[in-house]
N, C-alpha and C positions, 0 to 999 in steps of 0.2 A: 679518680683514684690515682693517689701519683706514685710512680715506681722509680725507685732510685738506684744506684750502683748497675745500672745497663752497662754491659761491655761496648766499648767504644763502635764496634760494628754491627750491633743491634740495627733494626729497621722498624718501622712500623706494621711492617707483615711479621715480623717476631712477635709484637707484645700480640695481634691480632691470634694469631698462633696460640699463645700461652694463656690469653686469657678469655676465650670464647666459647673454651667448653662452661663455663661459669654463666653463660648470659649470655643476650643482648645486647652485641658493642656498637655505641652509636657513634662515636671515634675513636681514636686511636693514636697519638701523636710525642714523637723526640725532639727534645731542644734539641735546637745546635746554636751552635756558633754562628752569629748574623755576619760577620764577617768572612773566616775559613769555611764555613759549612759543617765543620765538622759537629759528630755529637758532644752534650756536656753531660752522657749517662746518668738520662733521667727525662721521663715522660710523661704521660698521663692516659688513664683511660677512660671513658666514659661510658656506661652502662647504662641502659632505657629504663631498670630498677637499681633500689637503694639496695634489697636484696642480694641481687646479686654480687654488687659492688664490696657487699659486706662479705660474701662467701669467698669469695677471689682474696678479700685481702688475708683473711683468717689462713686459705689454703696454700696461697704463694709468699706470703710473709718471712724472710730468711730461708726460701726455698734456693738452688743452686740455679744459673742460665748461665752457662757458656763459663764454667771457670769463677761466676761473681756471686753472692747472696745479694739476694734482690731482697729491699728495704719496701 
């Protein structure tokens, strides 16, 4: 499931966080920048069902995190 407009100090214990009452996360991960490190707000989650992946998107979809609307 990919989540987009992450605020730039997001973690992978945030989306872990935000999206595990919905399911079964089988990862959980933020681009960054291969060079700075830094993030490019925006990740991915992975769910053990399609189900779930579907409820998460329907429920967080233009939902607020930290100031952003998550896409």
């Amino acid at each position: 499931l990919f989540v987009g407009d992450l605020p730039k100090f997001a973690s992978e214990s945030d989306l872990e966080q935000l999206f595990s009452p919905f399911g079964v996360l089988l990862d959980a991960k933020i681009k960054r920048n291969s060079t700075t490190g830094k993030t490019l707000s925006y990740g991915f989650v992975t769910f053990a069902t399609e189900a779930s992946a579907q409820e998460a998107l329907k429920a967080m979809d233009g939902n607020m995190f930290s100031g952003r609307k998550l896409r």
